[in-house]
C-alpha positions in Angstrom: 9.2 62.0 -68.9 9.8 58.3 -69.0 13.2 58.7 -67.6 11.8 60.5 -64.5 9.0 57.7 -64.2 11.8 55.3 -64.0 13.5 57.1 -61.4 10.0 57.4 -59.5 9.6 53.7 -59.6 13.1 52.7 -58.6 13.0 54.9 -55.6 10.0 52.6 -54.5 11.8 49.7 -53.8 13.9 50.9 -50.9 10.4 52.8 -49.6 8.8 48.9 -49.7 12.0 47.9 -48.2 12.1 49.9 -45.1 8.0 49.6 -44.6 8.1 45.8 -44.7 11.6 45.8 -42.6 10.7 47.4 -40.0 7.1 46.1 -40.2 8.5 42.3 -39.9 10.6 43.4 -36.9 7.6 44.5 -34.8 4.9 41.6 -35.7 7.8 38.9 -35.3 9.1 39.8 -32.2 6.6 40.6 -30.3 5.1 38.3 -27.6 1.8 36.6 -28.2 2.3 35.3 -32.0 0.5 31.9 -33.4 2.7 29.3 -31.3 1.9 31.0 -28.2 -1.9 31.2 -28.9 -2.1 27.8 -29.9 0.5 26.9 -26.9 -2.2 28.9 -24.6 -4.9 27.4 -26.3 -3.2 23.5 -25.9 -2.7 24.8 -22.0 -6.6 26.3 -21.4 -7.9 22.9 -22.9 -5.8 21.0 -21.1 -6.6 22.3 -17.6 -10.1 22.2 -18.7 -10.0 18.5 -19.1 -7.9 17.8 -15.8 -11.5 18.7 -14.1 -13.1 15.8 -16.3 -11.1 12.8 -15.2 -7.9 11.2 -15.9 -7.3 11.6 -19.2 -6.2 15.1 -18.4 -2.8 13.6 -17.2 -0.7 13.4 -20.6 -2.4 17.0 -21.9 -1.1 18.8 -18.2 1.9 18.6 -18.7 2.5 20.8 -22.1 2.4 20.3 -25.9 5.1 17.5 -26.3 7.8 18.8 -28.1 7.8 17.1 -31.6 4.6 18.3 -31.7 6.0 22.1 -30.9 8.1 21.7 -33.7 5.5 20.7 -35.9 3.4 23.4 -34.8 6.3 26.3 -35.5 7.3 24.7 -39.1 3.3 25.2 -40.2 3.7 28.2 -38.8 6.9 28.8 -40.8 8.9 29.7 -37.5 11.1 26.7 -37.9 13.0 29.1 -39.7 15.7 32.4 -38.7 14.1 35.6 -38.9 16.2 36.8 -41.6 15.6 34.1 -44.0 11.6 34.2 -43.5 11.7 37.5 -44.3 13.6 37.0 -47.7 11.8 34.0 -48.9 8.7 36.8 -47.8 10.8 39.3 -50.0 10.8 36.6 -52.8 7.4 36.3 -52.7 6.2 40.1 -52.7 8.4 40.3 -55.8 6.3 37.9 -57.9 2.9 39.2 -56.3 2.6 36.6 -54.2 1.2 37.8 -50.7 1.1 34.2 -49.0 -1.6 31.9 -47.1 -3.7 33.4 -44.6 -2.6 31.3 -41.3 -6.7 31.1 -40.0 -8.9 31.6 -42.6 -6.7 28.7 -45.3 -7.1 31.4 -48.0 -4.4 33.3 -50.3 -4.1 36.4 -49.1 -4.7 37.6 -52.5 -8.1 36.4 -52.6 -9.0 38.0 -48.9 -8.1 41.1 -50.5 -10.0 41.1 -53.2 -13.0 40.0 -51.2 -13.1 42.7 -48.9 -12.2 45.5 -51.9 -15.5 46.3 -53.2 -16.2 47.8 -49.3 -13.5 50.0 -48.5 -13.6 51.1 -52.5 -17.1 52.0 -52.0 -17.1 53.7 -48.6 -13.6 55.3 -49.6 -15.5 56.6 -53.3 -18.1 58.5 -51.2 -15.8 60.2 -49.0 -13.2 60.9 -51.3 -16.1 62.0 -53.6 -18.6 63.9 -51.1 -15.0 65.5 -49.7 -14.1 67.4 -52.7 -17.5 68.1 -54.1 -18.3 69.7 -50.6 -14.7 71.3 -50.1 -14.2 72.6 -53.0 -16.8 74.8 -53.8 -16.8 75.8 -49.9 -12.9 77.0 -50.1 -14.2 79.0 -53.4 -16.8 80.6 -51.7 -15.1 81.6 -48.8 -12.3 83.4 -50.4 -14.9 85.1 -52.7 -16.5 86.3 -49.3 -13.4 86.1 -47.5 -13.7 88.3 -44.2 -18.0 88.1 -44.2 -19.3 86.8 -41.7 -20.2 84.0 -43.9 -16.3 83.5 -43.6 -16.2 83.5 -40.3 -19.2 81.0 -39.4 -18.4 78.4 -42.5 -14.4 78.1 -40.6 -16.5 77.8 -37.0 -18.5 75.4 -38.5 -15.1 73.2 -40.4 -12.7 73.7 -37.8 -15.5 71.8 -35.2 -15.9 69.1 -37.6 -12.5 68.9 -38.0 -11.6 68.6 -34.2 -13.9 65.9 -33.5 -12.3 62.3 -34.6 -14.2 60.4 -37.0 -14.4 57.0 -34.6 -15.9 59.5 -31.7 -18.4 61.0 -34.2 -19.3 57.3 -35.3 -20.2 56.2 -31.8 -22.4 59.3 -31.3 -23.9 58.2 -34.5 -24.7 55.1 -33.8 -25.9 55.8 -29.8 -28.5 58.6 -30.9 -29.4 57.5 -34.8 -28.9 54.3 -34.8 -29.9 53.1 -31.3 -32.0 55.6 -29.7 -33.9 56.8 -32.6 -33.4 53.9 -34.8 -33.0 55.6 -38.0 -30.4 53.8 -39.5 -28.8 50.1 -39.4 -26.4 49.6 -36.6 -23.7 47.2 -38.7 -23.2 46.0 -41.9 -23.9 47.2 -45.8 -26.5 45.9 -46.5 -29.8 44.2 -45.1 -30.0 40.3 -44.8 -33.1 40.4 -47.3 -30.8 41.8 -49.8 -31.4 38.9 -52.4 -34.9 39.2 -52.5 -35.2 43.3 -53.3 -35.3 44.7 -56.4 -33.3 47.1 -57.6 -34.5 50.1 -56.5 -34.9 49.0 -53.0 -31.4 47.8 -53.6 -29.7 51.1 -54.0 -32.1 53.0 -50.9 -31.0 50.1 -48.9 -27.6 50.5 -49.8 -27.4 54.2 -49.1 -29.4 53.4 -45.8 -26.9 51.7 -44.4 -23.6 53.5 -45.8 -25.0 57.2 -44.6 -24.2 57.2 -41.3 -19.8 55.5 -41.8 -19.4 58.1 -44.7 -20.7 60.9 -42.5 -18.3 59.9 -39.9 -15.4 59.6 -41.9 -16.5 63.3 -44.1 -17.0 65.7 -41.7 -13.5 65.8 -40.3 -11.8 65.1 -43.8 -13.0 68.3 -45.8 -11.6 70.7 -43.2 -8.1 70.5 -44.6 -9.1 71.0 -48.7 -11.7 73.4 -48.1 -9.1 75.6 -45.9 -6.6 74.9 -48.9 -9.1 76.0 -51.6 -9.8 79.2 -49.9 -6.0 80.2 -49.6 -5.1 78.9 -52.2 -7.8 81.3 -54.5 -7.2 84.2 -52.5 -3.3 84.1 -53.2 -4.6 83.9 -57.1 -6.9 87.0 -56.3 -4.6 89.0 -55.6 -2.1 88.6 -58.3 -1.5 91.4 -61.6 -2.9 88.7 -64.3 -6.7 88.6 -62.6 -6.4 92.2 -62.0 -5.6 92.5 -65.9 -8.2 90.0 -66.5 -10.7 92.3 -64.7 -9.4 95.4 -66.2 -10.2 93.7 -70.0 -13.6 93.6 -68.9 -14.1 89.9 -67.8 -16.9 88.8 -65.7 -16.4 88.2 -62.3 -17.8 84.2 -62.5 -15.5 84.1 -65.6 -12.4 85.7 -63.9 -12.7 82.9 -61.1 -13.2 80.1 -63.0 -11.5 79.8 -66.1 -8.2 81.7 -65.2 -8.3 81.3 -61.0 -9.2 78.3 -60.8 -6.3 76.6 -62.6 -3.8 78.2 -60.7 -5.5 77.5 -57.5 -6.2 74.1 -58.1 -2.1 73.2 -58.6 -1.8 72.5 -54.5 -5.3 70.5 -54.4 -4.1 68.3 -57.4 -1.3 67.5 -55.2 -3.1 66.5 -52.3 -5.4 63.8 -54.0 -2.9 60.9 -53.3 -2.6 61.9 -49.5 -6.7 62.4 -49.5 -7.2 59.2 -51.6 -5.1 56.7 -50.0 -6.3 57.9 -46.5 -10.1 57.8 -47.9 -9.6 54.2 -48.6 -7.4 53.2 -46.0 -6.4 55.2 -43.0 -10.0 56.0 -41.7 -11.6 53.2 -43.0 -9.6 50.7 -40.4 -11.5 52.2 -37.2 -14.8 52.7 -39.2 -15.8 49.5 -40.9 -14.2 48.4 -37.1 -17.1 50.2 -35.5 -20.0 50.1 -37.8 -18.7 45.8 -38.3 -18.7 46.7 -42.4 -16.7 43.5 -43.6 -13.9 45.3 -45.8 -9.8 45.9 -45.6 -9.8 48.0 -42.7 -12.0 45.7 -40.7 -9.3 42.6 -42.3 -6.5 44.3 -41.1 -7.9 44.9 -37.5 -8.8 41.4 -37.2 -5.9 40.2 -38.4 -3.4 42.0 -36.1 -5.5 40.9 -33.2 -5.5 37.6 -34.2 -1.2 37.5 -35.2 -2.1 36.5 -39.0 1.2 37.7 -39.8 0.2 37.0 -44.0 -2.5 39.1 -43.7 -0.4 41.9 -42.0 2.2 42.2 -44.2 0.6 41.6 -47.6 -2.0 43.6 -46.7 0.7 46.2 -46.0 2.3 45.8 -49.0 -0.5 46.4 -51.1 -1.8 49.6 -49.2 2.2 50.9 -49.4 2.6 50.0 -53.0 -0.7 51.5 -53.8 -0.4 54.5 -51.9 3.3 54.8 -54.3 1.7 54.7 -57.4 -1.1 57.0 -56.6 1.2 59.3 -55.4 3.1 59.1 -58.3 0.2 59.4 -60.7 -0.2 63.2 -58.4 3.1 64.1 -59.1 2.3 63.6 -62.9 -1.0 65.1 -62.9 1.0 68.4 -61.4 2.9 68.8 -63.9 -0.3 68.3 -66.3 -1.8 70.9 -65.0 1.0 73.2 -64.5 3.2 74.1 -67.6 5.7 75.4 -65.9 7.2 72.6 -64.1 9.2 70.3 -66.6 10.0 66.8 -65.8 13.7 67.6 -66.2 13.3 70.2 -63.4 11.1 67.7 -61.4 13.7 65.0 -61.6 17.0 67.2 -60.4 
């Protein structure tokens, strides 16, 4: 066991390699980085001023160069690509994610600011996901063929075809602008302080039902489709028939000797549903419904070039996502006997 977890975590470091690498190639090379927004910057305010007088003279005609230099070594561009991106490397490897280049805070901190929002939009999806799915995919291989079947995989495969971002804006057009049921932005209400707690937790949920809505409907689709095959290849098999045979309940049959084997291919899928509850959906959703977490500090920092931001953020998400896939791979073999980690290593 703890020589496969060692082989597991060594075969990170080249993952984190090629993320960051090619990462760093794509935000440093491409045009329109901090020296050329504060170079456009200089150039707006400068032609701005040549309609105020004469003072404009000096600023029209360009940043003066020492000043460029200046401006690039803040900036940490004074530098070769390939030796900002090891002292970068350096860095990562003692934790250290850098200085944000606009907000003049660690990048550590930033993170951990905007955390307890994506953990608690990405806790009800993950959450509301499985505890909806789940049961679902059971039922619909119990019925499988009914036309409860049929109208429950009408119903998921229309919530799955329709994006979570498109979903959000119809949410907010008819509930939260037309109707006015629910906030447009933001978790909570600016009157938070002075609520108690129980107006606390309605406001809370008030304003978080209509961005974990968005971001369930579409995300079920998958697991609840899994359950359901996944049961009815257990079904089928001699040991439930033996099971049945022995004169075991149906509810008993399904749950304490189907449900084991069926859940092996839903164990594995946690990390991928996880990570993606946290992360992947949560960039265009706290985006859209302006909820101050990760996803939203990601977006704004790739607008904005804050090439810290981008790449420890990045790092974190990547080395995260590693771990809890790595955690899946162990809770597999947990639940499954009959994978060893000898065989899981070869």
């Amino acid at each position: 066991m703890a020589s496969y977890i060692l082989k597991r975590l060594l075969l990170m470091i080249p993952t984190l390699l090629g993320v960051l690498l090619v990462t760093f190639v794509v935000t440093q090379f491409v045009p329109g980085g901090p020296v050329e927004q504060y170079l456009a910057e200089a150039k707006a305010g400068s032609g701005g001023s040549a309609e105020g007088g004469g003072l404009s003279y000096r600023g029209a005609q360009g940043v003066d160069p020492k000043r460029l230099e200046q401006i690039k070594a803040l900036y940490g561009f004074d530098k070769p690509a390939h030796e900002r991106f090891w002292q970068m490397l350096k860095q990562f490897a003692q934790f250290d994610l850098g200085k944000s280049f606009f907000q003049n805070k660690d990048v550590w901190q930033l993170v951990v600011e905007k955390l307890p929002v994506s953990i608690s939009l990405g806790l009800w999806t993950f959450f509301i996901s499985y505890l909806v799915a789940v049961p679902l995919g059971v039922a619909k291989a119990v019925r499988a063929g009914t036309r409860f079947d049929l109208l429950t995989t009408l119903l998921v495969l229309v919530g799955y075809a329709i994006p979570g971002f498109v979903l959000g804006v119809a949410l907010l057009v008819v509930f939260g602008g037309q109707l006015q049921w629910f906030p447009l932005r933001g978790l909570t209400s600016a009157n938070w302080d002075e609520l108690s707690w129980g107006a606390r937790i309605v406001d809370y949920l008030w304003h978080i039902a209509m961005p974990v809505t968005a971001m369930v409907v579409g995300s079920f689709a998958v697991t609840a489709m899994l359950t359901k095959n996944a049961f009815l290849e257990e079904i089928r098999k001699q040991y439930v028939i033996t099971a049945r045979a022995k004169g075991l309940g149906e509810r008993q049959v399904l749950w304490r000797h189907v449900f084991r084997n069926a859940l092996i291919p839903i164990i594995t899928g946690f990390p991928a549903a996880f990570v993606g509850a946290f992360f992947a959906g949560s960039i265009l959703i706290e985006t859209l419904f302006s909820l101050d977490g990760l996803g939203l500090l990601s977006y704004e920092s790739i607008v904005r070039r804050d090439y810290p931001v981008v790449m420890g953020s990045l790092y974190f998400f990547t080395l995260l996502g590693l771990v809890v896939k790595l955690v899946g791979d162990l809770m597999y073999v947990a639940v499954d006997p009959r994978v060893q980690f000898a065989a899981a290593a070869k």
